[in-house]
N, C-alpha and C positions, 0 to 999 in steps of 0.2 A: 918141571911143571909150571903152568901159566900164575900168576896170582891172581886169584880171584877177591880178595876182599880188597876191592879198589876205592875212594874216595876224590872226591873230586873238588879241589879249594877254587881254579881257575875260574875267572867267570868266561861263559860261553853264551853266545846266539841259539834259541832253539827255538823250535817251532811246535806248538800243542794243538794234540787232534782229540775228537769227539764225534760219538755219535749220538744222532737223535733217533730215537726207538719208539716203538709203542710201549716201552717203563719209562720210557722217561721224554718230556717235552723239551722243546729250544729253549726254554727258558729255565728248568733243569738245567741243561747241557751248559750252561753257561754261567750258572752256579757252581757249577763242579769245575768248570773249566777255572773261573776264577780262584777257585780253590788249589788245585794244579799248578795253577801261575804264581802263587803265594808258596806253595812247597817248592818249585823251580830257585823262588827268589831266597829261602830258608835256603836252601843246597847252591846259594850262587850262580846261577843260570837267571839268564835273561832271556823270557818269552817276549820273543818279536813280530811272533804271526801264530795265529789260529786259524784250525781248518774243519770245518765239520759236515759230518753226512747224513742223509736220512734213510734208514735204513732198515727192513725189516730185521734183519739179525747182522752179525758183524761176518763178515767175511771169511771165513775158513779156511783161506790160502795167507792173503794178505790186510785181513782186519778191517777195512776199506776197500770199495770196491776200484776197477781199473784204471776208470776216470778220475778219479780223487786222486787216486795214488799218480797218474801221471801229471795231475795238476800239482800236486805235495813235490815233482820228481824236479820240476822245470823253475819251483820260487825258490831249491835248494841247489839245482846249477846256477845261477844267478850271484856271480861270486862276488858282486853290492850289499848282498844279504849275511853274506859270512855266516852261512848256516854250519854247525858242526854237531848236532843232536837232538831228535826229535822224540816227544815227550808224548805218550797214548795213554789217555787216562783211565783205560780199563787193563784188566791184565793180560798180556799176550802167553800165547802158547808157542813154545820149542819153535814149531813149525813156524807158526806166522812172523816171529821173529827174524828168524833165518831169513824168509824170501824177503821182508823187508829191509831186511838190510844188505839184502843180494839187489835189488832192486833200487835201492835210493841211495846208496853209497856214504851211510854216514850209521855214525853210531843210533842205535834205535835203543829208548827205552820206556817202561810203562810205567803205571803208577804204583806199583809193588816196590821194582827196583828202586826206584826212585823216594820213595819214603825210605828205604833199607838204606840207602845210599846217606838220607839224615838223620837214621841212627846211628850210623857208624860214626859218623863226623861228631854226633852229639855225647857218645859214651865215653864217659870219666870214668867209671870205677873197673875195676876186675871182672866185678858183677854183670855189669852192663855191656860189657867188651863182647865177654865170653856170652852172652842173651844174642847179644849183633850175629856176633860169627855164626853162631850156630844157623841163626834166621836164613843168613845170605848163603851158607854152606847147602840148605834145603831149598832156598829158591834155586838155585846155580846148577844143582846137581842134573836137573834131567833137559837143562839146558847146555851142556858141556859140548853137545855135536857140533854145536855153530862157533866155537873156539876153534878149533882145529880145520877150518873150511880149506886151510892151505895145506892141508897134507889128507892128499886122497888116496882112497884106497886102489891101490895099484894090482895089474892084472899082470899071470905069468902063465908058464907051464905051457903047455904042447896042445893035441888035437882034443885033448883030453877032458879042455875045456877047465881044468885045475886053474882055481883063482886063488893067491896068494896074497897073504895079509899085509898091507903096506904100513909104513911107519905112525900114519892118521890114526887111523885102527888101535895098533899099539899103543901107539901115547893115550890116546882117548881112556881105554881099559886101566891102564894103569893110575890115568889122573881119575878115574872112576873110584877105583880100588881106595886110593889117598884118602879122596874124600869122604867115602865112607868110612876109614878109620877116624877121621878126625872128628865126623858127624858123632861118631861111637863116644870118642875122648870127651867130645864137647858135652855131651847127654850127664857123662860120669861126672863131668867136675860142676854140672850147674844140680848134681844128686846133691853134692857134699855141700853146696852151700845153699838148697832148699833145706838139707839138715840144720845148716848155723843157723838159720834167717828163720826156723822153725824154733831150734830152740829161744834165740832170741824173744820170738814173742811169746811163747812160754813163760819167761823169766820177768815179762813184764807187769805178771801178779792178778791183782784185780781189777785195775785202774780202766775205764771203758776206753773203747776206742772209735774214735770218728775217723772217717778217712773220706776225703775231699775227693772229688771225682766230675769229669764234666769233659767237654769238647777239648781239643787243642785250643790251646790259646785263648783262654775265656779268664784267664787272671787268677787261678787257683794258685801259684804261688807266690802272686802278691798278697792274696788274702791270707796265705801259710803265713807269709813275714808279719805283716799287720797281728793275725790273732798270737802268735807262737813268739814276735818281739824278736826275730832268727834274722837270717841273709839269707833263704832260699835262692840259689838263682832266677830271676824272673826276666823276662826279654817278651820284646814283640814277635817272637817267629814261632813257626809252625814246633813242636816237641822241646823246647827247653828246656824241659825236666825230666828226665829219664830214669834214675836212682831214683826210688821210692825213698820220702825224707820220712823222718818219724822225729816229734817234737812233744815234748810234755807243756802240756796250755793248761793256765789256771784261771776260773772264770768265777769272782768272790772269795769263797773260799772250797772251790770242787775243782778238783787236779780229773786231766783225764789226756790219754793217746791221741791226739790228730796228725795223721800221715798226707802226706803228700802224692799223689802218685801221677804217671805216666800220661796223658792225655790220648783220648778217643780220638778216632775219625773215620771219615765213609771209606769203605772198601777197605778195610783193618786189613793188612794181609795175616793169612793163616798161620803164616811160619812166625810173623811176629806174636800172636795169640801163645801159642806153645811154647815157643824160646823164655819169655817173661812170665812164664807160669808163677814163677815164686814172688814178682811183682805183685801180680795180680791176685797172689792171695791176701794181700794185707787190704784186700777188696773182699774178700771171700769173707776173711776173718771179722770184719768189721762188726761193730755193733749197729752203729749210726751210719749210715754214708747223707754226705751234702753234698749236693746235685749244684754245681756252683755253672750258672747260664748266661753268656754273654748277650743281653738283652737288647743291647746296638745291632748287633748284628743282624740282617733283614732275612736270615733262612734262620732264626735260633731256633724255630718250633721244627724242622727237620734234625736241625742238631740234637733238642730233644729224645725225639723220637733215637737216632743212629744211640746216643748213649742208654739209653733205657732197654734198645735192644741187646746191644752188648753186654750190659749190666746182668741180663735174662738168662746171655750165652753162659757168665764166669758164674755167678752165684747160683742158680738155678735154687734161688728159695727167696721171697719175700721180705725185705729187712724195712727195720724205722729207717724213713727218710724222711732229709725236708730240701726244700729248693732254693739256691739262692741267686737271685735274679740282680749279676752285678753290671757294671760300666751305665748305670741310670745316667751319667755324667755327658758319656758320648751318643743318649738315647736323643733322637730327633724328632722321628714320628716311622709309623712301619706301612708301607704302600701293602694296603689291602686290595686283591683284586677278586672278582667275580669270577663263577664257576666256567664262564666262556672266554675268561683270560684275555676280554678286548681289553685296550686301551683306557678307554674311554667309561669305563666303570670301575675305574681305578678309584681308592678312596683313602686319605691319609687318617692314619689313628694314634691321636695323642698316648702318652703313656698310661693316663689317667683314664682313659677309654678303655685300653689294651687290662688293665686289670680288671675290671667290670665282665673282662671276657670268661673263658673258662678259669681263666686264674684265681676267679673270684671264688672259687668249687675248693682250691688249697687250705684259704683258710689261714690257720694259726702256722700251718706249715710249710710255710714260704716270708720270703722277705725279698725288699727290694735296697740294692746296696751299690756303692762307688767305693769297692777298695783303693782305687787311685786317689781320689778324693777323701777319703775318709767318710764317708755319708752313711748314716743311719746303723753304724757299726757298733753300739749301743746295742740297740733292735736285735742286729743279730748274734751278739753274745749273751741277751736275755734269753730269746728262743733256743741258742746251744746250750744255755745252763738249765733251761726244763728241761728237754728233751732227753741230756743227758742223767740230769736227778732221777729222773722217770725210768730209765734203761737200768740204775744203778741201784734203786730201793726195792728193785724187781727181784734182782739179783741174790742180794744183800742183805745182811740184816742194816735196818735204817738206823741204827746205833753207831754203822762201822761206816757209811759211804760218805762221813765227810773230809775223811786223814784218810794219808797213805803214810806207811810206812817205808823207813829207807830201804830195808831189802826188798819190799815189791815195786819201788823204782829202777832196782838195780837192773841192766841189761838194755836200758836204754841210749 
């Protein structure tokens, strides 16, 4: 049987396609494109050309329509280009995979694979290994036809018209079979350790818990190391942090849980949502979550919006939040444009502006901060220590929330 949980360290020439839709405008598409290009470079690839189309829906056979695809077919024979993998930022189906990769003679992959492909490279523990496999064992699985292209199913038998099963066939069913055993194994052993990782928080008594949350790469665990005084790993690249960290932070004199967890992004695949279930509950279970916002960045209010909705999809209830609006440091000014998207009504908006805006509606519950910097980090461990008092005298009798005891530390 083929191996399917492939990784890939080498860097390689690819090329990133997009469409432009009625959901989404060129200027979208180029958003997300850039986004793609940044997951490319997370995963070692090198985007060296972009291609995009306009299009009422995406193509059904080949994704793109004929033209495109012969134009995408002629800059990847062009052997000055060194093309070896072209990268679709939306998710392809079985089929349209196959003809593209019958059709332009090079590895094809989309933006599913291709984040899957940076969890695997990024999983350190047991925990995260076995969350990976399982994801890519479920993306993989009704994609298995287009493995085997080189062994076709072969014709026999007499007038009778009897067609016998060739070895393609064969192997397919049985690498079928496989991986449904291992999808099986993989389900039981991430059982056992939603049990630990349940008991675990169990055991962590009464103490509240925060848990930090927000886009890839928006600094949540630089600001884990900053408040928690820890090593979280932190880097500039797309998912850095995969293991959910868990840290006891004490702010005066109020001990409480702040987690670390996995970073958001557009087009989450589905199989990752389910695989990291037991992740995503130290999201579930949270008291507090901080909404931590890469404030530089010129789409943050879309990034917004993508975690707020995923936040909707995991918890499906209402929790205290506050926001923290960090990298003020790499904040320049945010190109505001008008509802007809010319040019020419384009309008730059200081920082100072930009809070005045809706931000201004937050209130007490938001902050502006440079964990790289260290700026206004004061500020925002005043506002975690009300927020938290408040979540705790609720709970509590206000006698008992300012000590923890050492057995309802234990388990940490």
């Amino acid at each position: 049987m083929k191996d399917f949980i492939i990784t890939h360290t080498e860097t390689e020439n690819a090329i990133l396609v997009g469409l432009v839709t009625p959901e989404q405008n060129e200027a979208k598409v180029k958003e997300y494109l850039d986004e793609l290009d940044f997951l490319a470079t997370t995963a070692g690839i090198q985007a060296v050309k972009r291609f995009t189309q306009r299009v009422d829906t995406p193509n059904s056979v080949t994704f793109v329509g004929s033209g495109k695809l012969q134009e995408i077919k002629e800059y990847t024979e062009n052997e000055d280009n060194a093309i070896s993998l072209i990268i679709f930022d939306d998710e392809l189906s079985p089929k349209q995979l196959r003809n593209l990769e019958a059709a332009l003679k090079v590895r094809i992959m989309d933006r599913t694979s291709l984040i899957l492909d940076i969890f695997a490279s990024r999983a350190q523990t047991a925990h995260a290994k076995t969350q990976v496999e399982l994801a890519q064992y479920n993306y993989m699985l009704p994609r298995l036809k287009r493995l085997w292209t080189h062994l076709e199913r072969q014709s026999g038998g007499g007038s009778s018209g009897f067609r016998m099963r060739g070895p393609g066939e064969t192997q397919l069913e049985t690498d079928r079979r496989i991986i449904l055993n291992k999808i099986s194994k993989l389900k039981n052993d991430l059982k056992e350790i939603d049990q630990q990782k349940s008991t675990q928080r169990q055991n962590r008594g009464k103490m509240v818990r925060v848990a930090l949350v927000g886009y890839t790469n928006v600094g949540k665990s630089t600001l884990m190391n900053l408040l928690s005084k820890s090593e979280v790993f932190a880097e500039n690249k797309l998912f850095a942090t995969l293991d959910t960290t868990v840290r006891k932070v004490t702010i005066e004199n109020l001990a409480f849980l702040l987690s670390d967890t996995v970073g958001f992004i557009r087009k989450l695949p589905t199989e990752l949502i389910e695989s990291f279930k037991s992740t995503l509950d130290e999201v579930r279970e949270a008291d507090l979550l901080v909404h931590v916002v890469d404030i530089s960045h010129p789409a943050f209010e879309d990034q917004i919006r993508v975690v707020t909705q995923t936040l909707n999809d995991i918890t499906k209830e209402e929790k205290p939040h506050i926001i923290v609006f960090n990298k003020i440091d790499a904040f320049s000014y945010i190109e505001k444009e008008s509802d007809d998207l010319t040019p020419k009504n384009k309008e730059n908006i200081s920082l100072e502006e930009l809070k005045q805006t809706w931000m201004n509606k937050l209130h007490e519950n938001s902050v502006f901060i440079s964990a790289k910097e260290k700026q206004n980090i004061e500020e925002l461990k005043s506002l975690l220590y009300k927020k938290v008092r408040e979540i705790h005298v609720q709970r509590f009798p206000y006698n008992d929330f300012l000590y923890q005891t050492e057995e309802e530390n234990d388990g940490l």
